[in-house]
C-alpha positions in Angstrom: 30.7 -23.6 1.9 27.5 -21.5 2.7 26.3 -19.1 0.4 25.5 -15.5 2.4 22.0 -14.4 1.3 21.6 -10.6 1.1 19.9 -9.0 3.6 16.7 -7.2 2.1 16.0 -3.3 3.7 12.9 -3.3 5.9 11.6 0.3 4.9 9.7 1.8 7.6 6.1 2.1 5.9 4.1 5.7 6.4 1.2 4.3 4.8 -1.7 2.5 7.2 -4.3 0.5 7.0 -7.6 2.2 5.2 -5.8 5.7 3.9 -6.1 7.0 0.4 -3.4 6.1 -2.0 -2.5 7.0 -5.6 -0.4 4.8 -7.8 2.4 7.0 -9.2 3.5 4.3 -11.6 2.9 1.2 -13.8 -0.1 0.3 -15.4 -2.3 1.7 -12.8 -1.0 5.2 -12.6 -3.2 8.1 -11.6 -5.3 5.8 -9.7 -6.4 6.4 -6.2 -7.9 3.3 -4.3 -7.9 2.5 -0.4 -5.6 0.4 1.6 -6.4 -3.2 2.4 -3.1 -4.0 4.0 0.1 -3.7 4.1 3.5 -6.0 4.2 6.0 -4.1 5.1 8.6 -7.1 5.4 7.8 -7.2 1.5 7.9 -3.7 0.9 3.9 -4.3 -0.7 1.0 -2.9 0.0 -2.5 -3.8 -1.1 -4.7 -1.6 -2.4 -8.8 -1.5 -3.6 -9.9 -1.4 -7.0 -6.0 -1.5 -8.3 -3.4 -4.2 -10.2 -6.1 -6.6 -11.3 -4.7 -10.5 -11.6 -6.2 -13.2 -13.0 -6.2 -16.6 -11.3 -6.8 -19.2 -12.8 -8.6 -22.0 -10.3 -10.1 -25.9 -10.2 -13.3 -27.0 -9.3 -12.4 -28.4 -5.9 -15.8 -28.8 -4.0 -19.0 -28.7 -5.1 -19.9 -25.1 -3.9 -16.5 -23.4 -5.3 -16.5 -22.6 -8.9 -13.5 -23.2 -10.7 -12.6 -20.6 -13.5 -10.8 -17.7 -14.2 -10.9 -15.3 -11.7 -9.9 -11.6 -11.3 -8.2 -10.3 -8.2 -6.4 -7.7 -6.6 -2.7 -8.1 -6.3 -0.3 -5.8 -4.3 1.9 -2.9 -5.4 5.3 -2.2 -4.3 5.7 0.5 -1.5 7.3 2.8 -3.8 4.8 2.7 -6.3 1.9 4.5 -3.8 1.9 7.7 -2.5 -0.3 8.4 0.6 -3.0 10.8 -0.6 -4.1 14.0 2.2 -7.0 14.1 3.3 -7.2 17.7 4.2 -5.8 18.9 1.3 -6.7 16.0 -1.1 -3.2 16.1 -2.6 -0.7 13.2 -3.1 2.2 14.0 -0.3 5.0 12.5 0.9 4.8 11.6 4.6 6.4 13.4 7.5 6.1 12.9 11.2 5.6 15.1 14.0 6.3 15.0 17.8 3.0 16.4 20.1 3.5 18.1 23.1 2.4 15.0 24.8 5.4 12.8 23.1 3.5 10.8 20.7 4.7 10.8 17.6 2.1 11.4 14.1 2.4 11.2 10.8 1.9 14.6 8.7 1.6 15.9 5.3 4.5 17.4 4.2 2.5 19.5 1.8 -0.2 21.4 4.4 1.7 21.0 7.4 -1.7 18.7 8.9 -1.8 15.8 11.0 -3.0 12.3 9.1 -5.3 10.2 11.2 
């Protein structure tokens, strides 16, 4: 008999590669760092300067040092809000369509378009 593994919901990401985050909660809140990447099959996102690890790691080679070592691991989606960069405000993020068709991602606090 197979078991049925549950299906995980794919959120649709409005936060990019290199835009302004802050971290809204956990033991980084109030924190504003840059996007390194994003997962959005894991709902994570990676962000500068935030949720400091540490690995612990072997000597393997003679030029890699083993030791403890500190590194950035990633935050959950919901935990970072995308940070304006007109208005410098944390904002949730909307989309507009352009007279053109394209679709853009705005801020739903000014109104602007995020680039």
């Amino acid at each position: 008999m197979a078991v049925k593994q549950k299906k995980k919901n794919k959120r649709k990401a409005g936060i990019k590669t290199g835009d302004t985050v802050l971290i809204i909660t956990g033991k980084d809140a109030g924190e504003r760092g840059r996007v390194i990447a994003v997962f959005p099959e894991k709902n994570r996102v990676l962000v500068e300067g935030v949720n400091f690890v540490k690995k612990h790691a072997r000597r393997t080679r003679e030029d890699r040092k083993g030791g403890i070592h500190e590194l950035e691991a990633s935050v959950d989606l919901s935990n970072a809000m995308l940070v304006c960069p007109k208005c410098k405000q944390p904002t949730r993020v909307g989309h507009i369509i352009l007279a053109d068709g394209s679709k853009v991602r705005s801020c739903k606090k000014c109104g602007e378009i995020v680039e």
